[in-house]
N, C-alpha and C positions, 0 to 999 in steps of 0.2 A: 298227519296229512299236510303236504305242500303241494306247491306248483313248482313243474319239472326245471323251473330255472332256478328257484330257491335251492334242489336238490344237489342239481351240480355246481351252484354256488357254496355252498356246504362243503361240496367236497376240494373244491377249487383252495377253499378260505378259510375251511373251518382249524387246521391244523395250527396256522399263521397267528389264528386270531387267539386260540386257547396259549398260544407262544407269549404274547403279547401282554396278556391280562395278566399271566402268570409271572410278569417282571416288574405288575406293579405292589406285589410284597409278598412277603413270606408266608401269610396270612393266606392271601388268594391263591397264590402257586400251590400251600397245600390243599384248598378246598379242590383245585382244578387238575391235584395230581391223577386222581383214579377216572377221569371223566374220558368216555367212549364215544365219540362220535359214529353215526349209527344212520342207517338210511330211514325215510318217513315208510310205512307200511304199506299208506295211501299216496299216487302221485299224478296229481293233474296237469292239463295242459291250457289252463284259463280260465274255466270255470267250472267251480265242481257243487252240487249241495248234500247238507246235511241232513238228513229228519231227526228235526227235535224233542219230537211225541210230542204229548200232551194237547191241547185242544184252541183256539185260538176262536175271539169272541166271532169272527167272521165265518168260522169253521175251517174245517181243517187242521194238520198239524202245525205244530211250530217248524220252521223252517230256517238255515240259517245258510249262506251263499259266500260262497269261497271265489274272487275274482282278483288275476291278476291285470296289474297297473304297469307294469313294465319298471325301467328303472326311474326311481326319483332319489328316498330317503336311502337307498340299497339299490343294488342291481336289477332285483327282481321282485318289487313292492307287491305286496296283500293285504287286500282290507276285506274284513266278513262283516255283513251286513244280516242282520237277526230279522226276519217275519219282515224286513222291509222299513222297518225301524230304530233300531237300534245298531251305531255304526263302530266297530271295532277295527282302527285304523293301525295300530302300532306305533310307531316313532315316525310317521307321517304329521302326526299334529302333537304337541305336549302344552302342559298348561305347567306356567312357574320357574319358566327354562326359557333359553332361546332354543328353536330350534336347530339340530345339532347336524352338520354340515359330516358326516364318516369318513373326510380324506386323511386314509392315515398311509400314503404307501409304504413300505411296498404290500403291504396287507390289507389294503383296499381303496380302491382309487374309480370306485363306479358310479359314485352318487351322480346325480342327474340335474342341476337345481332349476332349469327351464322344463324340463319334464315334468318335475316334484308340484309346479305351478298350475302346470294341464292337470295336472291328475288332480289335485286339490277341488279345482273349479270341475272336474266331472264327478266327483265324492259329493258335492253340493249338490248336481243337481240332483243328485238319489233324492235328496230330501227327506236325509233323517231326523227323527226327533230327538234324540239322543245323541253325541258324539264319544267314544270311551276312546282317549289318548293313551300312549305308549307311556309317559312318565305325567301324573297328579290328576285332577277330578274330573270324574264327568262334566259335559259339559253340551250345549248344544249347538247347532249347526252354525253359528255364529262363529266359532273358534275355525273352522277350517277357511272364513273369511277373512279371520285374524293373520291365520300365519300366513297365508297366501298373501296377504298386502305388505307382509314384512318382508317375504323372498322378496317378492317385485322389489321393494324398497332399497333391496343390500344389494338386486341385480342396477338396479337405476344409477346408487351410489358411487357402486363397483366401475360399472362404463365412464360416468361421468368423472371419473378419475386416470382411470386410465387413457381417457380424450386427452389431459392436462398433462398427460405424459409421467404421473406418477411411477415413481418403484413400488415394486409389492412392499417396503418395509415405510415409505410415505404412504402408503395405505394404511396398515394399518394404524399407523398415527394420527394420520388425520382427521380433527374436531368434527362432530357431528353438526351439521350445516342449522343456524338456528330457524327454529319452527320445524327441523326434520321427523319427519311419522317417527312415531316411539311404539312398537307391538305391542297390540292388544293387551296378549300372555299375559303382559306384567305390568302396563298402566290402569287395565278395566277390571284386572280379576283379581277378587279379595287373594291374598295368600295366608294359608293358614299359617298354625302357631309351627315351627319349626321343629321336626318329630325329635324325639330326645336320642342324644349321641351323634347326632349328625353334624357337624361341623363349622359355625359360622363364618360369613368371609371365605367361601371357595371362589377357586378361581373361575374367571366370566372371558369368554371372548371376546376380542371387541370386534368383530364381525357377524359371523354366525353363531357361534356362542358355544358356551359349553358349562355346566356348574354341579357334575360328578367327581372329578378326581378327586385321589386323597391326596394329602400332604405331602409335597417333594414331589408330585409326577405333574406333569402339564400337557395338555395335548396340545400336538402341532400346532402352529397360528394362535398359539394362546397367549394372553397377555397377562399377569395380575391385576 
């Protein structure tokens, strides 16, 4: 099940994107050789729910609510929100990462980051007790005040540099301003132990960030 702009974003993207992944090794290209992209069964137009069965202390079934955001982290953002509590956002909020800006053109070039901000602060007001991010731990409704003060932060940065007439490549060089906000993600929240095989020392943006790739590939605006 999607919402009808994720669908045509799929079809729009999805060819581009398995292009893409599949040139960061021989590894992945073969995982991604036999992979079908394939339409959702179910397709809404904003908001859709689920019945979850089972029985809930207030009565009633468990419930789970499918609504689109429009574009922020993606074109066409979705978060599912459980019995009203429990908030399943994707790669709208992550813990243990910056969060992760997807301009890659020419294979995607939608993200939204003044929209990504709206939509943050209206995920808040649901007011869940639970927040489950797109990449590391649960977490609660704190975190989506986290990353939302960090956009603002890179948007604040970002203007205040380009006033002073910076080039994009004095951007990203330029020292982070002292006493400037440091995100939550990663001054407030323990990080666990580093899962085994996974890498030490990947590469970090120095803007919006990034700290997946493997070795030898870097994504755009990325700096070591």
């Amino acid at each position: 099940m999607c919402n009808r702009s994720q669908s045509e974003e799929l079809r729009r993207k999805g060819a581009a994107y398995l292009d893409m992944f599949a040139g960061l090794g021989p590894r992945i290209a073969a995982e991604l050789a036999d992979v079908e992209l394939v339409d959702s069964d179910v397709v809404h137009d904003g908001v859709a729910e689920i019945d979850l069965g089972g029985r809930r202390a207030a009565g009633g079934g468990r419930r789970a609510e499918l609504r689109t955001w429009g574009a922020a982290h993606t074109g066409s953002g979705q978060a599912v929100l459980v019995d009203g509590r429990v908030l399943f956002c994707g790669d709208l909020v992550e813990t243990r990462m910056f969060p992760i800006a997807p301009y890659f053109p020419p294979y995607d070039a939608d993200v939204d980051a003044d929209h990504w901000i709206t939509v943050l602060d209206r995920l808040l007001a649901l007011g869940p007790a639970a927040v489950v991010p797109g990449h590391g731990e649960v977490a609660d409704a704190g975190l989506l005040t986290e990353v939302g003060d960090y956009l603002r932060h890179v948007r604040s940065r970002t203007a205040e540099l380009k006033a002073a007439g910076a080039s994009e490549e004095q951007a990203v060089a330029a020292p982070r301003p002292r006493g400037a906000h440091r995100p939550g993600v990663r001054s407030r929240r323990r990080r666990p132990a580093r899962a085994p095989g996974r890498p030490a020392g990947l590469t970090k943006c120095g803007t919006i960030g990034c700290s997946w790739p493997p070795p030898g590939w870097r994504m755009p605006g990325c700096t070591p």
